[in-house]
N, C-alpha and C positions, 0 to 999 in steps of 0.2 A: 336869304334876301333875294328879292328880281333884280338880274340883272337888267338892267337900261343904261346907254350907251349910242353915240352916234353911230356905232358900227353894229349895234342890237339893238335897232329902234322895233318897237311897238305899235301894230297896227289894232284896234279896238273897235268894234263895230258892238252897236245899241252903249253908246259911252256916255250917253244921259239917261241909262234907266238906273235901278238899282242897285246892280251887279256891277254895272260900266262905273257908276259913282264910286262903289265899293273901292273897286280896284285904281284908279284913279286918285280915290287920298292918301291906300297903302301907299302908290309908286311917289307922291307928294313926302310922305313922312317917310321915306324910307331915300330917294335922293334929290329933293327939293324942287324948288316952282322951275326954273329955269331946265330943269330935265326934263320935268312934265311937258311943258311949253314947247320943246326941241324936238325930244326924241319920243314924244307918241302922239301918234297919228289917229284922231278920232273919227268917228262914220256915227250917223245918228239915222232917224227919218227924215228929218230933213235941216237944212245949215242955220246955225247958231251957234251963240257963243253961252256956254257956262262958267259958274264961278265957286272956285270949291272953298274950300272951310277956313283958309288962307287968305281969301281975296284972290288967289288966284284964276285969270281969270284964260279959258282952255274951248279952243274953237273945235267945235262939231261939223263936220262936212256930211252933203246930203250924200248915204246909199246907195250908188252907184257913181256920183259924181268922183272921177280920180284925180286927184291931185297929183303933181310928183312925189313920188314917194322911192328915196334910195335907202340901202344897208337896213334893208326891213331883217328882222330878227326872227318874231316870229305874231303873229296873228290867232287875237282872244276873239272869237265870234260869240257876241252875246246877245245879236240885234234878233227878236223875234216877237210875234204877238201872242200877248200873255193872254192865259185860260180865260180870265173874264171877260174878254173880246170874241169869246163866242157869241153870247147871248148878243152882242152890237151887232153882231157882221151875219150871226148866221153860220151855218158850217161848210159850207159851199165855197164861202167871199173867205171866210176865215181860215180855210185850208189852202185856197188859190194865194194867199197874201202870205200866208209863211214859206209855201212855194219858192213864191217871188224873191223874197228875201234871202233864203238859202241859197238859192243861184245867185243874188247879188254877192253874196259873203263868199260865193265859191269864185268867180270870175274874179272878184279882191285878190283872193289866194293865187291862182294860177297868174294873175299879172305882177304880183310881188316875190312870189316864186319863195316861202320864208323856210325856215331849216324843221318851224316846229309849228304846230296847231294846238290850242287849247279850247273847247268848247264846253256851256255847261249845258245838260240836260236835262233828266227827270226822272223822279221814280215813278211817275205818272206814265212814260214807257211802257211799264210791267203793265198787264192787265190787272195782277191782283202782287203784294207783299210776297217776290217769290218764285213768282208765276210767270207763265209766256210771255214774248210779248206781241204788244196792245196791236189787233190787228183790225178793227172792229172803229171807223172812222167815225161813222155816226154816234158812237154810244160813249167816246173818248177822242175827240179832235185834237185836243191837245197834246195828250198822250201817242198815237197816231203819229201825228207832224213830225213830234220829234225824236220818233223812231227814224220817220223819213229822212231829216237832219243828217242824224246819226250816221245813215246807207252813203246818203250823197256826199259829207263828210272824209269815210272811209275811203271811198272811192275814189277822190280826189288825192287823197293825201298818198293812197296808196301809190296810184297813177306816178305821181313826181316824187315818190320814195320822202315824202315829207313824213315826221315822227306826230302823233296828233292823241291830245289827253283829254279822254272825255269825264267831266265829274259830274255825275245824276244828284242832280240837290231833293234832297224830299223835306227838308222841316228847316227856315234859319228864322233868325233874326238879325238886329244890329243898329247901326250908327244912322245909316242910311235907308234905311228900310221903310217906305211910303205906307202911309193908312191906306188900306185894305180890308174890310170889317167881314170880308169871306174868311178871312182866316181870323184863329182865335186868340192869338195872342195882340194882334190890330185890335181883334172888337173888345180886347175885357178890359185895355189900356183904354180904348174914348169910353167904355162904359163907366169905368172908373174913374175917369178926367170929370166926366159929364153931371153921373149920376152919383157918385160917393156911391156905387155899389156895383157888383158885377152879377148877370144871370147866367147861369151854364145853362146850354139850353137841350145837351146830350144828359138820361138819366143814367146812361150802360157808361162804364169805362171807357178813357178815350186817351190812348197812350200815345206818341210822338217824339222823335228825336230831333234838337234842333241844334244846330250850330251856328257860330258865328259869320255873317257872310263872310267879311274879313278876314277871316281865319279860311275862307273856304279858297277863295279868290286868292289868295296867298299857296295854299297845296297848291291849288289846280294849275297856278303859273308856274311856279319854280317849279314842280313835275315835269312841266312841260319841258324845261327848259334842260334838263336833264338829257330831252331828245332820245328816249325812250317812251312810246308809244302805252298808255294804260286808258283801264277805263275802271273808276270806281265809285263806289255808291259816298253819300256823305253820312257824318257821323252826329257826336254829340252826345249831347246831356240826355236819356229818354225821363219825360216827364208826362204826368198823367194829368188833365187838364184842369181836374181840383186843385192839385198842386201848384199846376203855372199859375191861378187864379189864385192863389192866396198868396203865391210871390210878390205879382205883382200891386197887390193892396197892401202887403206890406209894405212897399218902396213907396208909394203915392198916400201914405196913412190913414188906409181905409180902411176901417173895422173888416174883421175877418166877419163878423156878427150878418154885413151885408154882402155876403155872398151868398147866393141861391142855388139850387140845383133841380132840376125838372125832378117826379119821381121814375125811381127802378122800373125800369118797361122789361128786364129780366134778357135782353141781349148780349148776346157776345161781347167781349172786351173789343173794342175798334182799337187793331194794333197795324196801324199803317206809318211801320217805320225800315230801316234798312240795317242789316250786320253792319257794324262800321271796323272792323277790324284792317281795313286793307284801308279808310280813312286814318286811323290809327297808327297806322306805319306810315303814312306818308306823314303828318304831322312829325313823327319822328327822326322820318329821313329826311325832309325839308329843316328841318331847328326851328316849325311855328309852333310858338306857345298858344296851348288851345284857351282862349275866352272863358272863363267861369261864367257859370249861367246866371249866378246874381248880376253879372258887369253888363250881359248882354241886352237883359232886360233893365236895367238901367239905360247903359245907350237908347234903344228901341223905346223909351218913354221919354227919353230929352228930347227926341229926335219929333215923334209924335206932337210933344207941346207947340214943339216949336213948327212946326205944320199947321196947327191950329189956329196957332196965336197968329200965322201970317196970313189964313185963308179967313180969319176974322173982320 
């Protein structure tokens, strides 16, 4: 369990994206509205109020604006702009703006002075499953950034002897998980919501590991809190993406009959996933029970409908 407490409050920055949602109902279901409400301290882009799965309802402050904030505990930086905000902004405006933002989340840190640092990452870091990393701005901005994150992070935490736990997410799903139809498990859920049918549109193998956010946001916090210092890749279920496409038309009762597949173009297996062993153990050491992949893509298609059904 996260500890939260008036005397370990929680400060949470990008606490209305996905991850911020995430971690926000675990700390709901695990010590109720009135802790939420109390002892954690939201940062968004800009000030509002959200409401989670409860009705309750959990004020967002703008990104640099500081509030008082005493007996901070320790500080989840999640606030930054995601991949498909290149193509919006450009690589220039889209590198300048996660800049901004990690200095905002570091100025956070140094003025609440917290015992521990939790941050998530990327397997989008590596240049390749493995490999260096990503040093190459232009060809990987995203990747890039959050190398840079990762530097300015270190350094900071090091700076004031703060403990700080980095988790590189490369594949989840879940409860809270926003339509995105760049990713494959978003697009074959509306294709199958939409169509009664799903297209694969890779003919070569295309394997993937994904995990639970929930289940991730839960290691990467209690790790943290442990105040020892780690950095590890995430784990999960590896599924190969015939497979996640005929899970999911199983649960939405879509003939397996209409599922499509591009033909064999004779390419390599696309194996962009992560060793998850050192995931593995922290699930262990923490007591989080890991999500079965049936549940997660259950969640992740409730969640989907009900997206749908309200942007109708």
């Amino acid at each position: 369990m996260i500890k939260l407490s008036a005397q370990h409050r929680i400060v949470v920055t990008g606490a209305g994206g996905w991850l911020g949602t995430e971690l926000l109902e675990l700390l709901l279901a695990q010590h109720g509205a009135d802790a939420v409400r109390d002892h954690v301290i939201c940062f968004g882009s800009r000030a509002r109020d959200v409401t989670l799965s409860d009705g309750t309802s959990v004020r967002i402050h703008r990104l640099g604006d500081f509030p008082p904030m005493t007996d901070v505990g320790g500080v989840v930086h999640l606030a930054f702009l995601t991949r498909d905000k290149v193509a919006v902004l450009g690589t220039e405006a889209y590198t300048f703006g996660n800049t901004v933002i990690t200095s905002q989340a570091i100025k956070l840190i140094e003025t609440v002075n917290p015992a521990w640092i939790a941050t998530v990452s990327s397997g989008a870091i590596l240049s390749s499953p493995g490999g260096p990393l990503e040093n190459d701005v232009q060809a990987n901005p995203y990747g890039f950034t959050k190398r840079v994150e990762e530097t300015m992070l270190e350094a900071v935490a090091n700076s004031q002897d703060i403990s700080l736990s980095i988790g590189r997410l490369w594949g989840a799903m879940g409860a809270s998980m926003p339509i995105n139809r760049n990713y494959a498990v978003s697009d074959f859920i509306m294709q199958a919501v939409e169509t009664h049918g799903i297209a694969i549109r890779s003919g070569h193998k295309v394997w993937r590991r994904y995990c639970d956010a929930r289940d991730f946001m839960h290691v990467l916090v209690a790790a943290a809190q442990t105040k020892k210092s780690t950095r590890f890749d995430s784990g999960g279920t590896l599924i190969e993406v015939g497979d996640l496409a005929a899970l999911i038309a199983s649960q939405l009762g879509t003939d397996q009959s209409c599922i499509s597949r591009a033909q064999p173009t004779g390419q390599l297996d696309d194996e962009y996933y992560p060793d998850d062993t050192d995931y593995r153990a922290l699930l262990s050491l923490t007591d989080v029970a890991e999500t079965p992949a049936s549940s997660m893509i259950t969640h992740t298609i409730e969640n989907h409908i009900r997206q749908r059904n309200l942007s109708a």
